[in-house]
C-alpha positions in Angstrom: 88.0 32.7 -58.6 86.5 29.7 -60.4 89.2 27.6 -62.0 89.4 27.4 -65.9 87.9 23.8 -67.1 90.1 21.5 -69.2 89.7 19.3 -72.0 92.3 17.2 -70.6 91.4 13.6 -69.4 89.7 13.5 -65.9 89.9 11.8 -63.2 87.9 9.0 -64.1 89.7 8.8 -67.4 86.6 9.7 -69.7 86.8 12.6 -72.2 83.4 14.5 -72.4 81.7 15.0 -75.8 80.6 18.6 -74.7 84.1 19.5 -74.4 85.5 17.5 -77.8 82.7 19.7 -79.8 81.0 18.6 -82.9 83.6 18.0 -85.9 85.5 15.2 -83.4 82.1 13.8 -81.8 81.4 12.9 -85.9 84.8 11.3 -86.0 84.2 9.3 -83.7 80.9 8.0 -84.9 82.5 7.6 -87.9 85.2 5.5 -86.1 81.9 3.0 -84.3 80.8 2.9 -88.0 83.9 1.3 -89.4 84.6 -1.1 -86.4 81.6 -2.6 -86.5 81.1 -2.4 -90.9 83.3 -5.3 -91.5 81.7 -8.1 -89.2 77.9 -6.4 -90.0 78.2 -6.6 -93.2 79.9 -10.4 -93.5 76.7 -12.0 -92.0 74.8 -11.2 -95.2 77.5 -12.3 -97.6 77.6 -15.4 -95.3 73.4 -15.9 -95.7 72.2 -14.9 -98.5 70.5 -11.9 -96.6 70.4 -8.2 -98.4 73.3 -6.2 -97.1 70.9 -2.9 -97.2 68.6 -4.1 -95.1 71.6 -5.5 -92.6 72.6 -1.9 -92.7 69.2 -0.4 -92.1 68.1 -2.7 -89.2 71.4 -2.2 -87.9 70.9 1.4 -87.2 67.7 1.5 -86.1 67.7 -1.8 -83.7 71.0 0.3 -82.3 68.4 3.0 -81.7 65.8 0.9 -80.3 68.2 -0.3 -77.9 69.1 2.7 -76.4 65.0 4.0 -76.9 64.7 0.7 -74.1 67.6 1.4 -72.3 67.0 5.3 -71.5 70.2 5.9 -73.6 72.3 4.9 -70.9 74.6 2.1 -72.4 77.1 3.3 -75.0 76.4 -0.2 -77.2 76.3 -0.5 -80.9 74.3 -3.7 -82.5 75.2 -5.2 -85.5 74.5 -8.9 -87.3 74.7 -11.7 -85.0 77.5 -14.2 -86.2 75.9 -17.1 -83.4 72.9 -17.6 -85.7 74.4 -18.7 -88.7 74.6 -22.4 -88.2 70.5 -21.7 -88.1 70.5 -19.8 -91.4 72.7 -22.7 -92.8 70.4 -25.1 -91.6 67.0 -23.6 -92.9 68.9 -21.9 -96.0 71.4 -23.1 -96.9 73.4 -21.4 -99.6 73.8 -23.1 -103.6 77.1 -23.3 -105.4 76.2 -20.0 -106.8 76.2 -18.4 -103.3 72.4 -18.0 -103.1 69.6 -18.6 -100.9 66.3 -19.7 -101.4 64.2 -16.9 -101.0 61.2 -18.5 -99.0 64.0 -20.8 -96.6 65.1 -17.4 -96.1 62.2 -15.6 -95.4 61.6 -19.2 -92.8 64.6 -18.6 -91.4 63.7 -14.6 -90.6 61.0 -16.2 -89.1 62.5 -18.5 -86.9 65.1 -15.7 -85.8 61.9 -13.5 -85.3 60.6 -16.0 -82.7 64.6 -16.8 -81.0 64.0 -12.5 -80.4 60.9 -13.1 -77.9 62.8 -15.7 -75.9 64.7 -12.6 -75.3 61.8 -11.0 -74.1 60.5 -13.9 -71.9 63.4 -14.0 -70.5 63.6 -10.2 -69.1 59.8 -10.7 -67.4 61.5 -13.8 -65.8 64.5 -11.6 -64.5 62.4 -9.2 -63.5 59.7 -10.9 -61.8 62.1 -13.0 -59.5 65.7 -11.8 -59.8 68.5 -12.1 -62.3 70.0 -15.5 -59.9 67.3 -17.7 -60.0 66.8 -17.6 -63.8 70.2 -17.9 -64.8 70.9 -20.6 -62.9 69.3 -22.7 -65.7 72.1 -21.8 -68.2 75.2 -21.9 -66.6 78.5 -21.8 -68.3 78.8 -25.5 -68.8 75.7 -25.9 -71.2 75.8 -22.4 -72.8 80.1 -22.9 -73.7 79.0 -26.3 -75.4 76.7 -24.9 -77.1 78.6 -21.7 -78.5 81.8 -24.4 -79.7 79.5 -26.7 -81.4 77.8 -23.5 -83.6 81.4 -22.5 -84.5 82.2 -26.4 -85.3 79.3 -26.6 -87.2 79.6 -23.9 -89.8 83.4 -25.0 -90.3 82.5 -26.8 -93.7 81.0 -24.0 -95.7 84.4 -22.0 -95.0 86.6 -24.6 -96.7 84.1 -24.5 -99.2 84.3 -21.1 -99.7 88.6 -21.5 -99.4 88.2 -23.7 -102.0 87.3 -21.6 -104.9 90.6 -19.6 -104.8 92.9 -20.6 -101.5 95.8 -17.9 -102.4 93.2 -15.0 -101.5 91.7 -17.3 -99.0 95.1 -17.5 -97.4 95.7 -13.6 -98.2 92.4 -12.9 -96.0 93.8 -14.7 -92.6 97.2 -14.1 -92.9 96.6 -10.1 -92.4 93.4 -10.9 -90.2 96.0 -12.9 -87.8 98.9 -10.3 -88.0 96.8 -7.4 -87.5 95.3 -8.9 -84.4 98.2 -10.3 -83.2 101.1 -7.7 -84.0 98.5 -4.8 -84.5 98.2 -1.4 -82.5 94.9 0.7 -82.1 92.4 0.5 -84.5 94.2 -1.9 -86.5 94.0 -4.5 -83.4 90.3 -3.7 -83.0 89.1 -4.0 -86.5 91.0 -7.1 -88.1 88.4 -9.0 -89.9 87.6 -6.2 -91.7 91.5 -5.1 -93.1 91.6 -8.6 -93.6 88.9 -8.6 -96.0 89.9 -5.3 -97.8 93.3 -6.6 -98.1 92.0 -10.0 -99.9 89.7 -8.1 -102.0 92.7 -5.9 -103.1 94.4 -9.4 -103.8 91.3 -10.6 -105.7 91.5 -7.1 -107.9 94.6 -8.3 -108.7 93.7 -11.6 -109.8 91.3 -10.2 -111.8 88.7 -12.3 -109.8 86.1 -9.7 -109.4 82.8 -8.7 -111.1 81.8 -5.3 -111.1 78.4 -5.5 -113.5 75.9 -5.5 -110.5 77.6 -2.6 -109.3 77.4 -0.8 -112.1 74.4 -1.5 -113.2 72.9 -0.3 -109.5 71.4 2.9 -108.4 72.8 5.5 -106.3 69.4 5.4 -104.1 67.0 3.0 -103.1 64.7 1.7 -100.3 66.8 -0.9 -98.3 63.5 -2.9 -97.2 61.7 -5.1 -99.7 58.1 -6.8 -99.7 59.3 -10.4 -100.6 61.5 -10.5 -98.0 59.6 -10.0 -94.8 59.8 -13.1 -92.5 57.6 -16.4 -92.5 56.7 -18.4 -89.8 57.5 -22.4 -90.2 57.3 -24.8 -87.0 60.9 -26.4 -88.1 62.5 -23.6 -88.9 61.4 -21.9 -85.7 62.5 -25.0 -84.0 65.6 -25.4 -85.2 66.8 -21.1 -84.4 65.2 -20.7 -81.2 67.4 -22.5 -79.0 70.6 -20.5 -80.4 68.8 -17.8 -78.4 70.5 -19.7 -75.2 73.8 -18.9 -76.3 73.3 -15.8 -77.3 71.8 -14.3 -74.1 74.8 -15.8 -72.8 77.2 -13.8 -75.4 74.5 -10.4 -74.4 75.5 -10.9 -70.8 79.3 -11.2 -71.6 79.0 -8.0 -73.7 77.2 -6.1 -70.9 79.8 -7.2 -68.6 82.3 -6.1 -70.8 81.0 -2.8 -71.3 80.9 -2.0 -67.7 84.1 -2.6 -67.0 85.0 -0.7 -69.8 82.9 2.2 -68.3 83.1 1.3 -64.9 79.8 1.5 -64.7 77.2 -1.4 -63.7 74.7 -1.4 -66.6 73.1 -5.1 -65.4 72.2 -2.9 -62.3 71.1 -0.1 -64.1 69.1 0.3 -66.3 68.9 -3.6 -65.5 70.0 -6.7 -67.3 65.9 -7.4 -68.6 66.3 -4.0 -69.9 69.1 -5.1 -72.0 67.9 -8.1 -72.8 64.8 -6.5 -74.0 66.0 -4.2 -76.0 68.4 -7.0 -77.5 65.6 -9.0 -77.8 63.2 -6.6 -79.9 66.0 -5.4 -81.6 66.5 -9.2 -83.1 62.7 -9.2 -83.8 62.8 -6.5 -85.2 65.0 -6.9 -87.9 64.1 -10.2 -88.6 60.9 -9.8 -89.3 61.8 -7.2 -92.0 64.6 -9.5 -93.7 67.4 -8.4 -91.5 69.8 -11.0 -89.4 69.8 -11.2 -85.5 71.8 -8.1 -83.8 73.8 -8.2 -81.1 75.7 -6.0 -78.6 79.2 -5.8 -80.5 82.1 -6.6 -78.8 84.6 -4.2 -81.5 82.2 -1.3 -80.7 83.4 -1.9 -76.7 87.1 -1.9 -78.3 86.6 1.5 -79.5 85.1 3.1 -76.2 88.7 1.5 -74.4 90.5 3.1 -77.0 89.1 6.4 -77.4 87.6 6.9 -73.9 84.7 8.7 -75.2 81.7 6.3 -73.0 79.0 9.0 -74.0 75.8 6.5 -76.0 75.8 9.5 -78.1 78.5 8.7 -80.1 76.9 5.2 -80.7 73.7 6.4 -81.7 75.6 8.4 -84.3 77.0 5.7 -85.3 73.7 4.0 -86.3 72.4 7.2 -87.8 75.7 7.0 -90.8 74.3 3.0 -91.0 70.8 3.8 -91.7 72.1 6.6 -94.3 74.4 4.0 -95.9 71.6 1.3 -96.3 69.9 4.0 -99.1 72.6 3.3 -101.6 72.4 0.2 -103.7 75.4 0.9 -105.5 77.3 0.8 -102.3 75.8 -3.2 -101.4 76.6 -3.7 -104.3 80.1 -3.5 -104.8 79.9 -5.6 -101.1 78.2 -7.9 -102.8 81.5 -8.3 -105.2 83.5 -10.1 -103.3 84.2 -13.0 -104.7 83.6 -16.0 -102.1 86.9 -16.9 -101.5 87.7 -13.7 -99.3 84.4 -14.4 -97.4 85.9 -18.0 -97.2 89.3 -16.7 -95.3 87.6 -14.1 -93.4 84.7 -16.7 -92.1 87.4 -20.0 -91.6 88.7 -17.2 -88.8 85.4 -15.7 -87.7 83.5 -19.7 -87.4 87.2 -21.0 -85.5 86.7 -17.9 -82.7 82.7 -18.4 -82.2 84.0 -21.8 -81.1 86.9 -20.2 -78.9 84.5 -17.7 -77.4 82.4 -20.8 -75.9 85.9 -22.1 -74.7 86.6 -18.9 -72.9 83.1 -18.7 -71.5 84.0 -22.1 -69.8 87.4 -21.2 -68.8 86.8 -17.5 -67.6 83.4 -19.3 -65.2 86.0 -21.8 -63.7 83.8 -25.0 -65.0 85.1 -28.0 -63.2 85.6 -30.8 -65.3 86.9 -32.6 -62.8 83.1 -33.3 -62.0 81.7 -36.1 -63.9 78.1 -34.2 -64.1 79.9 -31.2 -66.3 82.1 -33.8 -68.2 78.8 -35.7 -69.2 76.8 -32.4 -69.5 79.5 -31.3 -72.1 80.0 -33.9 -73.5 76.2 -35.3 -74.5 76.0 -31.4 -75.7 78.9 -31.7 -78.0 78.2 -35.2 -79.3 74.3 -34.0 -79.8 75.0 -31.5 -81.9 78.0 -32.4 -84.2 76.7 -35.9 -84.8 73.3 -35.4 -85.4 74.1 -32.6 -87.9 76.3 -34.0 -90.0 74.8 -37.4 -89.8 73.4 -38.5 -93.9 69.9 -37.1 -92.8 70.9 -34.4 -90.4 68.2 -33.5 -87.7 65.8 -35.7 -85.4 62.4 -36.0 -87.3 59.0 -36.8 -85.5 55.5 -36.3 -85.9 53.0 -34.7 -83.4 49.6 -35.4 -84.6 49.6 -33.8 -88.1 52.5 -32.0 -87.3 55.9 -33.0 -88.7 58.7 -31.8 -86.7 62.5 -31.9 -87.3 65.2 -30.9 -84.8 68.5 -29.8 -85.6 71.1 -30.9 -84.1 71.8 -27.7 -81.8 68.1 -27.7 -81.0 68.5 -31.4 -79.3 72.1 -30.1 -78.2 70.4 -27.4 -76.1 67.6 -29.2 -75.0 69.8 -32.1 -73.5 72.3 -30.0 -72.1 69.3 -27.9 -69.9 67.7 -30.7 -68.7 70.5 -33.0 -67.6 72.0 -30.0 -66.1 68.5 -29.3 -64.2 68.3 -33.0 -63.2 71.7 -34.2 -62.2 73.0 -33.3 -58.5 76.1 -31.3 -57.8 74.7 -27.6 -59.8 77.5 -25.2 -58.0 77.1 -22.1 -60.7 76.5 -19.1 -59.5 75.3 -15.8 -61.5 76.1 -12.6 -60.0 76.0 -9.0 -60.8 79.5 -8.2 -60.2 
């Protein structure tokens, strides 16, 4: 007599989706969607980027992920926070909270390029092993790197703060109690409560505009002509090496997931696979007017929470953002809020960009009791927080009839890899575990 199957947790702690049924499996693509709206949707506020397109790209470079991957890791990708010291640098925003549309459509360009690195950097794995690449960017230049982006962007969130500080406030206090005193969803999806609590705040001011809203259409194509990516040597320049941290972050994220899973997903399907699909992902949307994606950390929140690991879910997920991305109406009333709730919301997101490069340090057991890490650091940090906010921020040089400017995170990067390649004492060690 065969015994009867239950829907009960199994051993392994996963609940199946064939067992949960349909109406629940939508629930909890539903529940992906939400955790990783609030960040996704920020990054175009932040840019000057359209939030339909964010949306749109969102989905599909989800999909194109998990097309790369053979649908085997259960990761969401949404806007990239790490590259928005480049979008600030190529584009920055005016008082008015706009972008120039062709520094935007450079800056696309330059994030389209950061993508390939991606891509060159899977054929390296795979052609001689995940250990002898990474061995190039170890924790100590990579953590630099990811504090100094973080410090870097710190000035356009006081800005921001500055236009109305008592929904500023409004927007970290409940961001900072939610993820400190918070329980379930409320712990994994702060930034976003945070800023539908200061936009509640902002209603009550009377501090927000609904004419674009009104004034938009229900439907609408989520792409547009004008805003397809263009290729600059300075802007390209200036992105690319955020690429180095944000392989880093990929890695991180893949780690994460695994041990959420328990399943080794840099073994199989393979760390270049990820990378690739990362990679193209970021290409992808960039060259269409979309930001960078990344794997999202609040998506790996849910699968701990809900114990549903099935990619299925995720890929849902992305369907319900490509379907939202049709609806104008809907980025528009995200394009109400006023700048002063992006201001709270970003003061906390640009602070923990610059605490993730601490932990990546801290959790890799970089020894700055060495000189050569202390130096490496140290040049890195100087590099790119000095040369940036210098009166005539960048390095500028000619190359034949080519004029060339380097931020400062492009010079930060570029020192940090080569006095890490040439000074003795390299003990960092990449492994699959």
């Amino acid at each position: 007599m065969s015994e009867k199957k239950s829907n009960a947790i199994p051993e392994e702690g996963v609940y199946d989706v064939k067992t949960l049924g349909v109406g629940k499996t939508a629930l909890l693509g539903v529940q992906h969607t939400f955790a990783m709206f609030g960040a996704t949707v920020l990054v175009p506020l932040l840019t000057g980027l359209s939030v339909s397109t964010t949306l749109l790209m969102a989905g599909l470079g989800t999909l194109l992920f998990h097309l790369i991957t053979g649908g085997k890791v259960p990761a969401f990708l949404g806007s990239s926070f790490a590259f928005l010291g480049g979008y600030a640098a190529v584009a920055p925003l005016d008082e008015n909270g706009v972008a120039d549309p062709t520094q935007l459509a450079y800056a696309c360009g330059g994030v389209v390029i950061a993508g390939l690195v991606y891509l060159v950097v899977a054929a390296l794995i795979k052609l001689f092993g995940v250990e002898r690449v990474m061995r190039f960017f170890p924790p100590v230049v990579t953590g630099p790197i990811i504090i100094a982006i973080g410090l870097n962007l710190a000035p356009s969130a006081l800005n921001n703060c500055d236009t109305n500080w008592i929904i500023a406030l409004s927007a970290i206090a409940i961001i900072v109690v939610c993820n400190i005193w918070g329980k379930g969803m409320i712990k994994i999806i702060p930034i976003m409560l945070g800023v539908i609590g200061a936009y509640i705040v902002a209603l009550c001011l009377k501090e927000v505009d609904f004419t674009a809203m009104k004034e938009a259409d229900w439907f609408g194509l989520p792409v547009h002509k004008g805003s397809f990516a263009k290729f600059e040597v300075n802007a390209i320049i200036t992105i690319l090496p955020i690429s180095l941290a944000t392989m880093m972050e990929h890695i991180g994220d893949i780690s994460a997931i695994s041990a959420t899973t328990k399943r080794n997903y840099i073994a199989d399907p393979g760390l270049h696979r990820t990378l690739l699909g990362d990679g193209l992902a970021t290409s992808f949307s960039a060259f269409f007017g979309g930001p960078a994606n990344t794997t999202y950390g609040e998506n790996t929140g849910v699968l701990a929470l809900s114990r549903v690991y099935d990619p299925l879910v995720t890929r849902l997920a992305a369907c319900i953002a490509i379907v939202l991305s049709f609806s104008p109406k809907f980025a528009a009333l995200i394009n109400s809020m006023p700048a002063s709730v992006i201001g709270g919301a970003s003061l906390v997101l640009y602070g923990m960009i610059s605490a993730i490069g601490m932990r990546n340090i801290v959790e890799n057991k970089v020894d700055f009791t060495k000189s050569r890490n202390l130096i490496i650091a140290a040049l890195i940090l100087v590099c790119a927080l000095g040369i940036e906010h210098k009166a005539n921020p960048g390095v500028a040089f000619d190359i034949g009839d080519v004029h060339i400017k380097l931020s400062g995170l492009a010079v930060a990067a570029i020192v940090g890899i080569v006095m890490n390649a040439i000074l003795p004492g390299k003990d960092y060690e990449f492994s699959e575990e």
